[in-house]
N, C-alpha and C positions, 0 to 999 in steps of 0.2 A: 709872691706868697709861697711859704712851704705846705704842698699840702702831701698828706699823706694815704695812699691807694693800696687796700686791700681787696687785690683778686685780677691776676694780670692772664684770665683768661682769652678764649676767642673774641671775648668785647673786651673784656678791662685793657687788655693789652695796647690796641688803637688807640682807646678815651685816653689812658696815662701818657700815652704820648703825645697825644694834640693837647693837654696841659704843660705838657714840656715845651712845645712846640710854640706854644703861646705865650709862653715867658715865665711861669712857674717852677717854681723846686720843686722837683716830684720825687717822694720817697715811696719804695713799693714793696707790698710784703707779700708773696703768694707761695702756701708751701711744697705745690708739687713743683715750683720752677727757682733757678738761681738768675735766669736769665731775663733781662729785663730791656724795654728798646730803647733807642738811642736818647742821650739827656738823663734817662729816665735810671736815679739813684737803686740800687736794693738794699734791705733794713734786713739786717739778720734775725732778727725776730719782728714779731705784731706789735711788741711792745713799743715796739722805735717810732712806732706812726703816732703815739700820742705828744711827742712830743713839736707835732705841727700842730697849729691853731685850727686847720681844718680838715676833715679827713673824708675820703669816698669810701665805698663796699659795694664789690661788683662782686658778689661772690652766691656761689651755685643754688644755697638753701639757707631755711633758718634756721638751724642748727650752726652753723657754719658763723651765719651773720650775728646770732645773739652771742657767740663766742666770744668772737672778736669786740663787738662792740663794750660787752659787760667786763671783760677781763683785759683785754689787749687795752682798752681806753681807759682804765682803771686810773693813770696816773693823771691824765688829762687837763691842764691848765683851766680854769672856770670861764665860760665863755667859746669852749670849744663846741666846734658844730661837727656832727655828724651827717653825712648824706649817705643813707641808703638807697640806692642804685639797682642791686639784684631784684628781682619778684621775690619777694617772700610774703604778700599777704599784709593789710592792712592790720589785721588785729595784732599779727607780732613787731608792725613798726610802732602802734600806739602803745603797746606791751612795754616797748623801748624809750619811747618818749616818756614816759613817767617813770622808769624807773632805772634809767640808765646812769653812768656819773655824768655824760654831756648831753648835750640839746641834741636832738636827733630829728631830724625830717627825712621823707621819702623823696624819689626822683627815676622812678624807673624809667625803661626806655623800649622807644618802641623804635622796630630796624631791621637789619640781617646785619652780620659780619662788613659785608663792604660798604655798606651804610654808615657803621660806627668807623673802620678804616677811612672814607670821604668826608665825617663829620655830619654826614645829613640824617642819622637820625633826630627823633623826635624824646622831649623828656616831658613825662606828668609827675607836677610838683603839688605833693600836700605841705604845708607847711604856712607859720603865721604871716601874714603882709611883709612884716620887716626881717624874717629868714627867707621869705623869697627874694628879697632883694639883696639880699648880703648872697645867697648860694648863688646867683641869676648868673654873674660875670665868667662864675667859675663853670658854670654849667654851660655857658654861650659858647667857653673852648672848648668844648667837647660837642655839642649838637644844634643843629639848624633852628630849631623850636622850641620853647619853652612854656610850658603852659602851668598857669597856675590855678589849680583844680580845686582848691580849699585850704583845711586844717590837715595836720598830719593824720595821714593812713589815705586821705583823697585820692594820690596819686598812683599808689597800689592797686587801690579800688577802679581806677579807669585803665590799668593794664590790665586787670585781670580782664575785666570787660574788651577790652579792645582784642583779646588776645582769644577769649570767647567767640568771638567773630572771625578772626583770621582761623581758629579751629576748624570751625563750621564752613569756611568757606573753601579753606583747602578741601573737605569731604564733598564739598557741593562739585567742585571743579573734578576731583578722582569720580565721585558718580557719575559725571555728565561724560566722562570721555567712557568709562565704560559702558554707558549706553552708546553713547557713538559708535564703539569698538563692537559693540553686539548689532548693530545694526550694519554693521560692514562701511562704515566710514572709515579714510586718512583719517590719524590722528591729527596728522600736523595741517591738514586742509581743516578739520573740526575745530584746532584751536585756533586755526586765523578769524574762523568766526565766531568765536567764543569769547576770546580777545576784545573783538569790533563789534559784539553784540551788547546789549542793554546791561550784560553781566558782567560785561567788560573793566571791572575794576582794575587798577593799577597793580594792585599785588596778583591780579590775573596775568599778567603783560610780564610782570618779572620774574615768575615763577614756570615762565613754557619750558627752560631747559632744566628744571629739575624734576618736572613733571614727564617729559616726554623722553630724555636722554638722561636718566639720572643717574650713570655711569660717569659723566664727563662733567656734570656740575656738581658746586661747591655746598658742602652743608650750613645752608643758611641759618638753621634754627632745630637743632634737634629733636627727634619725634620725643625722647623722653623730657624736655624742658617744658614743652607744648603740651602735655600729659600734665605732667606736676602745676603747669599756669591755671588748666581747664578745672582742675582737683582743687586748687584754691580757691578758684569760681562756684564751683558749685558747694564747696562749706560754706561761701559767704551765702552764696542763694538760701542753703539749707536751714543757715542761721535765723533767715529772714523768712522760713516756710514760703518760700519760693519754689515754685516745677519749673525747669528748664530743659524739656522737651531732648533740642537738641545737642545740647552741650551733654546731658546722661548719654545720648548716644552717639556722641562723637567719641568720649571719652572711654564708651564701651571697646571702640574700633582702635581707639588709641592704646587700651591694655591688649587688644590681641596684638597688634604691632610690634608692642615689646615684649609679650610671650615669644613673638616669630621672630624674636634676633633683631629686630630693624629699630633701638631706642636710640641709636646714634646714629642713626641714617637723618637727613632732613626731613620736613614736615609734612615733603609731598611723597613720602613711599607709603602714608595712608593707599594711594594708590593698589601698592602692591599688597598690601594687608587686605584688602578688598576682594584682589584675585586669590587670594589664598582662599579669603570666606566664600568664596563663590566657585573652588576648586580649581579654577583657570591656573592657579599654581599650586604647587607645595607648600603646606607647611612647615617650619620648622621643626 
């Protein structure tokens, strides 16, 4: 199948390839890069992606993604499908389903970088019975999991939520080692038993070297993406006269983060936004 991928960033860039990889024609249009991996075609304009019968969008915002979809799909053969990929929020993919020229469903992804580079992320899919079955094959080349969460905007609505969590829990884990660290504990003896204790989720387990040495490890998930996912959670909460406690204040801790310089650091120098609020460092 020819499909066509807008947004060959730190995720798009892996996903487009393991569609290469998996026997697809991949055409790919992303405009801060010319360069694109191996298999994997480049369209010198957005516009060239309409001319696959199916297309992805792994791209940063909705700005970005209503662009593309409304104008770049403009010429669009009838029958074509859309999969939005990026977090942009359920309201702007339903925004998109009713008014776009193609059929548009969601599929966001939950992961870090080496995650989407293994394949083992995980995708939540809104979208009707039978675009879940037509996107499924194309989505299986790209990720371990596929779940299918509802109608379109479903699967935005369970990354923001998932990702509300992963929020929280990275501040829960920077909290605990600075009380560690205040009580004169190893760090790295506190996270063996923080790891091995009842708190001990997996994203605890994969996240010790960028918590502990985050000089030498890799940004899995930028503090400003993490920031903007938490920000779409709490509009949806807001929408719904919902309080969410902690997401208002994780989200607090996430804007001093990125006053302090650290919005492209990963998700765990919350940490060090922490030492700042508590003077243990400088701020910026």
């Amino acid at each position: 199948m020819l499909i066509g991928f807008a947004g060959l960033g730190r995720m798009g860039r892996p996903m487009a390839s393991h569609l290469a990889w998996s026997g697809h024609t991949v055409l790919a249009y992303d405009p801060m890069t010319t360069q694109a991996p191996e298999r994997v075609a480049v369209a010198a304009s957005m516009t060239e992606l309409a001319q696959a019968q199916l297309t992805i969008s792994m791209l940063p915002d909705g700005a970005t993604t209503r662009a593309f979809v409304m104008n770049g799909l403009a010429a669009a053969s009838p029958g074509h499908l859309h999969i939005v990929m990026g977090t942009v929020g359920p309201e702007l993919v339903r925004e998109l389903a009713t008014g776009a020229p193609v059929e548009v469903i969601d599929a966001p992804v939950s992961g870090s970088v080496s995650m989407a580079e293994a394949g083992t992320i995980t995708t939540m899919v809104g979208a009707s019975p039978e675009q879940f079955e037509t996107a499924r094959p194309v989505l299986d080349a790209m990720t371990a999991a596929q779940f299918h969460c509802g109608p379109v905007g479903s699967g935005s609505t369970a990354k923001l939520a998932v990702n509300a969590v992963l929020a929280a829990l990275s501040q829960g884990v920077a909290e605990g080692l600075l009380i560690a660290e205040a009580g004169g504990l190893d760090l790295a003896t506190f996270y063996a038993v923080l790891r091995n204790s009842a708190a001990g989720a997996p994203y605890v387990g994969y996240k010790e070297q960028a918590f502990l040495t985050p000089d030498t490890a890799e940004v899995a998930a930028p503090i400003s993406l993490i920031r903007k996912d938490v920000g779409l959670a709490l509009d949806l909460a807001r929408a719904r006269h919902l309080s969410l406690p902690a997401s208002e204040a994780v989200l607090g801790v996430l804007d001093e983060a990125t006053a302090n310089g650290l919005g492209q650091q990963d998700m765990a120098q919350v940490l060090t936004a922490l030492r700042m609020r508590n003077g243990l460092l400088p701020s910026a």
